[in-house]
Every structure is written in structure tokens, then in C-alpha cells.
DSSP file (Angstrom, degrees, kcal/mol; ACC not computed):
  #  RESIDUE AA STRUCTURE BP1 BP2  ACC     N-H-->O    O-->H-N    N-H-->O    O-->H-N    TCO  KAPPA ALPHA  PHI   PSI    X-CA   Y-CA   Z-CA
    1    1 A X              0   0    0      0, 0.0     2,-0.3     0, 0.0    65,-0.2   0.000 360.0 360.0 360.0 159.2   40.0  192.7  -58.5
    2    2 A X        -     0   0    0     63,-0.3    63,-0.9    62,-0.1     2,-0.6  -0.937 360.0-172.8-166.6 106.3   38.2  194.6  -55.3
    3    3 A X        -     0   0    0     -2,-0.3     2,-0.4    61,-0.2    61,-0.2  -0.946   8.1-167.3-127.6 157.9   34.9  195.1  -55.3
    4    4 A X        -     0   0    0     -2,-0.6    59,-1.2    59,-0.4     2,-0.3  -0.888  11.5-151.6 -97.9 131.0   32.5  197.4  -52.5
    5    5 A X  E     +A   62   0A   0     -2,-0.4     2,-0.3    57,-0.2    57,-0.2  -0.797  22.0 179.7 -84.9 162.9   28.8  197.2  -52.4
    6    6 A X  E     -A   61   0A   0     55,-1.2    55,-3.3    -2,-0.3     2,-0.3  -0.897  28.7-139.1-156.7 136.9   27.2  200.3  -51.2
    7    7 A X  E     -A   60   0A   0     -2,-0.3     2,-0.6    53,-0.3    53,-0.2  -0.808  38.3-114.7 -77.9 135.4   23.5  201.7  -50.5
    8    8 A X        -     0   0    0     51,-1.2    50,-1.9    -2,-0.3    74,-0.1  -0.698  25.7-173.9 -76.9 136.0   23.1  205.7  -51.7
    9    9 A X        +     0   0    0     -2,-0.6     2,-0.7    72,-0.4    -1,-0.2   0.696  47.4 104.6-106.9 -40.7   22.5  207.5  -49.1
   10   10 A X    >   -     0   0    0     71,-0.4     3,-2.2     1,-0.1    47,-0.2  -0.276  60.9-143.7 -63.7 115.0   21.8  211.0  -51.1
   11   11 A X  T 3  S+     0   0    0     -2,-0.7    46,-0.4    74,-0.4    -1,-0.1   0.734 102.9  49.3 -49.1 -30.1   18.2  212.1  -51.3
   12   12 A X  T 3  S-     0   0    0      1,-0.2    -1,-0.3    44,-0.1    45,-0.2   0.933 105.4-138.7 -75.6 -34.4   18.7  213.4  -54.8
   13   13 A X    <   -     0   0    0     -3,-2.2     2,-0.9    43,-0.2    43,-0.2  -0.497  53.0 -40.5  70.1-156.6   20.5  210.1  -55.9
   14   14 A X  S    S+     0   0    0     41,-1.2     2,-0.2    -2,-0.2    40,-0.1  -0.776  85.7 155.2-100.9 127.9   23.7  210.2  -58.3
   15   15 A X        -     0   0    0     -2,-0.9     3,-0.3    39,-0.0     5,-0.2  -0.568  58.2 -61.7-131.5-179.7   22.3  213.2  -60.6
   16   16 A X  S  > S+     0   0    0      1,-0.3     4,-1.2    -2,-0.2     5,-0.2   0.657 127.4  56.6 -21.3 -62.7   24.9  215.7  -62.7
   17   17 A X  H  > S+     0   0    0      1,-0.2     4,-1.5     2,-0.2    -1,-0.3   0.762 113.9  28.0 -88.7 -55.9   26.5  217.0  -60.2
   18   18 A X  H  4 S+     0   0    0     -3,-0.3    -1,-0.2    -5,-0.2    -2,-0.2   0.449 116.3  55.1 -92.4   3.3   27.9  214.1  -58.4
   19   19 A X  H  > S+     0   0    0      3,-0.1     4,-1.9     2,-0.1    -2,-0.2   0.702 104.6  51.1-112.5   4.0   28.2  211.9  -60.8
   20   20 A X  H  X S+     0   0    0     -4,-1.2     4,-3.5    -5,-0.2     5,-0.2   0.941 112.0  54.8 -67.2 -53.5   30.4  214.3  -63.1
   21   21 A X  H  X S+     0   0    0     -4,-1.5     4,-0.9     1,-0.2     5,-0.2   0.772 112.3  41.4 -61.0  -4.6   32.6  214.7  -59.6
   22   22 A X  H >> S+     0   0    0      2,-0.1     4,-2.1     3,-0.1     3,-1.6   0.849 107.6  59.3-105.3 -47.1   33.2  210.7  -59.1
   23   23 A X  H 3< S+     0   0    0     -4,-1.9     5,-0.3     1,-0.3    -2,-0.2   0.873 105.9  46.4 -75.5 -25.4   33.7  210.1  -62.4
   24   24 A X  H >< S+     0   0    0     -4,-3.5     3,-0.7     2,-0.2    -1,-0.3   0.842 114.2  54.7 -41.8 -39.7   36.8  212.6  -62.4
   25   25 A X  H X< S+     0   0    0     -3,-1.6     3,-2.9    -4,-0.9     2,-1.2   0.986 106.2  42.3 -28.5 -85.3   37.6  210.8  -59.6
   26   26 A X  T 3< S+     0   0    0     -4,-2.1    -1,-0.2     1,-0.3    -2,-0.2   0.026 106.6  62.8 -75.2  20.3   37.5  207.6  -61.1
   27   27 A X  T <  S+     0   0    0     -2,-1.2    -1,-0.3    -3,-0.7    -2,-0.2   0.070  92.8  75.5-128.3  -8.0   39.7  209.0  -64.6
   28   28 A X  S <  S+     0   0    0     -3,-2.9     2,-0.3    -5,-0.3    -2,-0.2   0.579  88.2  64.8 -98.2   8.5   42.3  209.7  -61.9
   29   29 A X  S    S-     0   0    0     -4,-0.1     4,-0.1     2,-0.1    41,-0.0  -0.964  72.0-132.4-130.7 146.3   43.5  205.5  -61.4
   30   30 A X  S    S+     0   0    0     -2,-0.3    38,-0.1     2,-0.1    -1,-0.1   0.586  81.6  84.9 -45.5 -30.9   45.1  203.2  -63.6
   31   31 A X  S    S-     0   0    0     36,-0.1     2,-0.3     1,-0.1    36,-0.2  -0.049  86.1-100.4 -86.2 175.8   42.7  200.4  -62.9
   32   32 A X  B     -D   66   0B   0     34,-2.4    34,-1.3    32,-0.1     2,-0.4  -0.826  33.8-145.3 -97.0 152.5   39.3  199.9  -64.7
   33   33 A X        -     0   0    0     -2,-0.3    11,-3.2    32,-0.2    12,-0.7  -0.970  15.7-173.5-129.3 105.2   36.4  201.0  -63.0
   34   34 A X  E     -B   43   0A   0     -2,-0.4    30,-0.6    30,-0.3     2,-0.3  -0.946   6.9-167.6-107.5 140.7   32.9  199.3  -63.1
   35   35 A X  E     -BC  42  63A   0      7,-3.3     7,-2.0    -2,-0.4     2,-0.3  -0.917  12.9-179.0-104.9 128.4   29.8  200.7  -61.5
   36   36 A X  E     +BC  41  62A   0     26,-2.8    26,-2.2    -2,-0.3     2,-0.3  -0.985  22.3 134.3-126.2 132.1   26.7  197.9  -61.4
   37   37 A X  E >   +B   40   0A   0      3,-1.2     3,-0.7    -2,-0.3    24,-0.1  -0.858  59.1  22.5-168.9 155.8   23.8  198.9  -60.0
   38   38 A X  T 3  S-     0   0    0     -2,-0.3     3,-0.1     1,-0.2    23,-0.1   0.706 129.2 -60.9  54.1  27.7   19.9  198.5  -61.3
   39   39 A X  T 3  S+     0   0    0      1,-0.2     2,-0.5     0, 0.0    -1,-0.2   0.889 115.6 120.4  76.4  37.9   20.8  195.4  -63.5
   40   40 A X  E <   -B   37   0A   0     -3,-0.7    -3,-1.2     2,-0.0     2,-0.6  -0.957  50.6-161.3-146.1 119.7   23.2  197.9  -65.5
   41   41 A X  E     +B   36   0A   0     -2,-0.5     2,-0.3    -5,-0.2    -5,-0.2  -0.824  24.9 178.3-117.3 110.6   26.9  197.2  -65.7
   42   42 A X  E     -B   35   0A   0     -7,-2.0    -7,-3.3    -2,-0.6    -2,-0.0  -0.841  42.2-106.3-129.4 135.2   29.0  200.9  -66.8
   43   43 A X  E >   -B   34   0A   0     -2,-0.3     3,-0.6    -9,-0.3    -9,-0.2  -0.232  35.2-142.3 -51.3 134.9   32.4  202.0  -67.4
   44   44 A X  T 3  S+     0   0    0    -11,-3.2   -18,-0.2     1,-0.2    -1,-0.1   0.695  93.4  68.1 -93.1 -13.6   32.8  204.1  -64.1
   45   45 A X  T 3  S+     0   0    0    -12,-0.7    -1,-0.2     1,-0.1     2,-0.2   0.031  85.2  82.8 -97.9  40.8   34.8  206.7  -66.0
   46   46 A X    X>  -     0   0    0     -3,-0.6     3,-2.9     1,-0.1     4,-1.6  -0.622  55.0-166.2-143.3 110.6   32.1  207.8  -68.0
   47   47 A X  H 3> S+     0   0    0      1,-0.4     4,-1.7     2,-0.2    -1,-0.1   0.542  97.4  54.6 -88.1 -11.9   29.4  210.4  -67.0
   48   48 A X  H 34 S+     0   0    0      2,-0.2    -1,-0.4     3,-0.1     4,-0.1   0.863 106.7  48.0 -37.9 -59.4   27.4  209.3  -69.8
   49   49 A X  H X> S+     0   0    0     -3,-2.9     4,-1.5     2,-0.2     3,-0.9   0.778 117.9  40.1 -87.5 -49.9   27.5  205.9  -68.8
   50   50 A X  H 3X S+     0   0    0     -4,-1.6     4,-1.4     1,-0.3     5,-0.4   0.968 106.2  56.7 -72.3 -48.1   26.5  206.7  -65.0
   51   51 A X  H 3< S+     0   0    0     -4,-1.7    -1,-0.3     1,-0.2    -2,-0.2   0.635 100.8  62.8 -67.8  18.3   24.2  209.1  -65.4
   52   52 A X  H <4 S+     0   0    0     -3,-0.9    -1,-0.2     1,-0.1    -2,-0.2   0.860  96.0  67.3 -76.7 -55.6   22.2  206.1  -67.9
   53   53 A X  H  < S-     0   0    0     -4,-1.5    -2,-0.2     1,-0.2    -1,-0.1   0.781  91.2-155.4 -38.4 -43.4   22.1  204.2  -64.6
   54   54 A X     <  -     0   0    0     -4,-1.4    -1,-0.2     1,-0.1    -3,-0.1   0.756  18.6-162.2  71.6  13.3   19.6  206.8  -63.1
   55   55 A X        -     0   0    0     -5,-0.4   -41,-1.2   -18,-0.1     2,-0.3  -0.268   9.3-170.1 -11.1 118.6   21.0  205.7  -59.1
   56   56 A X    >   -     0   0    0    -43,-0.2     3,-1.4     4,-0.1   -48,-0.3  -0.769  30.5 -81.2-134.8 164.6   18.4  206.9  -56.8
   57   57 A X  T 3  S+     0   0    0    -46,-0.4   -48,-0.2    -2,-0.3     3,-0.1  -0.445 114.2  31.3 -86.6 142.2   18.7  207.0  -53.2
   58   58 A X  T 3  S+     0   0    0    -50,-1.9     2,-0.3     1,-0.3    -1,-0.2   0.250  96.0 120.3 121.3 -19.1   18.2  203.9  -51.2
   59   59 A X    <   -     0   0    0     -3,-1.4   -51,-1.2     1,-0.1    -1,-0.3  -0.503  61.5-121.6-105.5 152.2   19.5  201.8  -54.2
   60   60 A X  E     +A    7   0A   0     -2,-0.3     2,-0.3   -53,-0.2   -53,-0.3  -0.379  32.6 169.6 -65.6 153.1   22.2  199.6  -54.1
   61   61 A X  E     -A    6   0A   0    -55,-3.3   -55,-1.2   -24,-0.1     2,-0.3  -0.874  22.2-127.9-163.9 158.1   25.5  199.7  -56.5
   62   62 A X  E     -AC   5  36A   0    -26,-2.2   -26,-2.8    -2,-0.3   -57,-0.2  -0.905   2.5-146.5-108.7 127.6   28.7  198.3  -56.9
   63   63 A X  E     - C   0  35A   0    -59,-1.2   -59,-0.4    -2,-0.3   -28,-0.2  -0.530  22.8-175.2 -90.2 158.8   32.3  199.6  -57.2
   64   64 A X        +     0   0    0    -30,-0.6   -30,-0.3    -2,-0.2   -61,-0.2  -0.089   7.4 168.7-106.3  19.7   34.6  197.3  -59.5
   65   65 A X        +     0   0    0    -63,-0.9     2,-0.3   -64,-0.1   -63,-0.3  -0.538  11.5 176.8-118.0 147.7   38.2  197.9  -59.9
   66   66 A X  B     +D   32   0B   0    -34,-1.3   -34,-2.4    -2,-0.2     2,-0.2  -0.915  43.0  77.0-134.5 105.5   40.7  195.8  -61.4
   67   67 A X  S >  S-     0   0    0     -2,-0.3     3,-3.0   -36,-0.2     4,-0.3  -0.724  87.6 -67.0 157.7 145.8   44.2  197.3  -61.7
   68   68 A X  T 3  S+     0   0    0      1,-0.2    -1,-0.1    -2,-0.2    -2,-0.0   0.446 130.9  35.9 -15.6 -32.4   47.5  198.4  -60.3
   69   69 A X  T 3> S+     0   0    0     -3,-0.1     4,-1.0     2,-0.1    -1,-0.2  -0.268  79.8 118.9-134.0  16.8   45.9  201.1  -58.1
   70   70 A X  H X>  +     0   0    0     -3,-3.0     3,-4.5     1,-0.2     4,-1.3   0.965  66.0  64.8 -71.3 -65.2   42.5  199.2  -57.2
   71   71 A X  H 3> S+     0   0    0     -4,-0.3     4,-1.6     1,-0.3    -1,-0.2   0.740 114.5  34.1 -16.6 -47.0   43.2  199.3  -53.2
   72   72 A X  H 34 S+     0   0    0      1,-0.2    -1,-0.3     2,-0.2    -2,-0.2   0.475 109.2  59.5-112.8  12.0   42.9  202.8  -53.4
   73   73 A X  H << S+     0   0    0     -3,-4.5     4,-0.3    -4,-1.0    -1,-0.2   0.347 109.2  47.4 -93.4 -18.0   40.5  203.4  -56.0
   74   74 A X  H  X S+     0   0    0     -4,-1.3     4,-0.9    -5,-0.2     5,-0.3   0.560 111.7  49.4 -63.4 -48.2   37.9  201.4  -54.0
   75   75 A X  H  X S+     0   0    0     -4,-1.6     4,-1.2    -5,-0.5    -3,-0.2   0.856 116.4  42.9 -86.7 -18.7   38.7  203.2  -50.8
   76   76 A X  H  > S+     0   0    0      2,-0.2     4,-3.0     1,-0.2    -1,-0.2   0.945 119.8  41.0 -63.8 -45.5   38.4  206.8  -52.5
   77   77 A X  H  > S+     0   0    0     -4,-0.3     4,-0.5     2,-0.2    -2,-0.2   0.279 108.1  58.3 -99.2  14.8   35.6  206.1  -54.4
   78   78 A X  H  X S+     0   0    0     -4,-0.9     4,-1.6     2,-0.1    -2,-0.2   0.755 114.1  47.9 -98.4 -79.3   33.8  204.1  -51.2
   79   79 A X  H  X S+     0   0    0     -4,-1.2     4,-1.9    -5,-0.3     3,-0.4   0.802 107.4  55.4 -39.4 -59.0   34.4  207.7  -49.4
   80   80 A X  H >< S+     0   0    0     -4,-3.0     3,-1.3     1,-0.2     4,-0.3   0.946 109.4  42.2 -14.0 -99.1   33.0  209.6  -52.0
   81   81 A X  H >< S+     0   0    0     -4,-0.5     3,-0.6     1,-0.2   -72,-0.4   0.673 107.0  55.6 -17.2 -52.8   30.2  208.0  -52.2
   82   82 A X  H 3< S+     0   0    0     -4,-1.6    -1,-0.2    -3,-0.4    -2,-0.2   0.761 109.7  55.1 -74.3 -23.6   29.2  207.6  -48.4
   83   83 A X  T << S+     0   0    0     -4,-1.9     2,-0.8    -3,-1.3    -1,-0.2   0.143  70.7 120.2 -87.7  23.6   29.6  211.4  -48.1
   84   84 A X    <         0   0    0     -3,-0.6   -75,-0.2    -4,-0.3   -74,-0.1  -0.828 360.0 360.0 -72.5 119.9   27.6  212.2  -50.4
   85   85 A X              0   0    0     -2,-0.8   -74,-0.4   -75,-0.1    -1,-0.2   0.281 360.0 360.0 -65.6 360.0   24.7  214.4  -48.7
């Protein structure tokens, strides 16, 4: 198990639009993927499930993943993230 913390850096926070594109992302590795962030712990592969989280910028969350493929399902979805604008 491998997990990242991160601050959002994007002034909208994770809204529609980016959180549809990570969780595609995150449907593309073997491993399970949990996102924790606002006292809310979510299946990362579900855009239902993130956009509950309501992520705003500034706020902390945490990548999870557990799994054959975690090394590089943490380091995709750590890039993702920090480039979000």
C-alpha cells in the first residue's frame, strides 16, 4: 500500500471536469484506489463518489492504492493532480 498526500492547487477545486478525467485515470490500474479528503473516505474510481467529496482548492486529500500496479498509480495520479490549473 502507497499512499501521497497532496494540497489542490486548482482554483475551481476538483469539479466535473477534472474529476471525471482522474477517475478514468484511476479505472486504468489494477490496484484499488482510495481518495480521503474532508473526513470522507471514496472509491477513487468513481465520479460519483469524488465529486460527493466537494475538494476545493487549498484542501488537502489523499491518494491510496493498494495493488499490483500501485507504484505507478500513485505517481500518475500524484501528476495529475499537481497539474491541475
Amino acid at each position: 500500500m502507497i499512499e501521497v498526500n497532496l494540497i489542490l492547487a486548482n482554483k475551481l477545486g476538483l469539479h466535473a471536469r477534472p474529476a471525471a478525467d482522474f477517475t478514468k485515470l484511476a479505472a486504468k490500474f489494477k490496484s484499488k484506489i482510495t481518495l480521503v479528503g474532508k473526513g470522507k473516505t471514496v472509491d477513487a474510481k468513481s465520479i460519483l463518489m469524488v465529486l460527493t467529496m466537494g475538494i476545493k482548492q487549498g484542501e488537502q486529500l489523499t491518494i491510496i492504492a493498494e495493488g499490483p500496479d500501485e507504484v505507478e498509480c500513485i505517481e500518475v495520479l500524484r501528476d495529475f493532480i499537481e497539474k491541475l490549473n
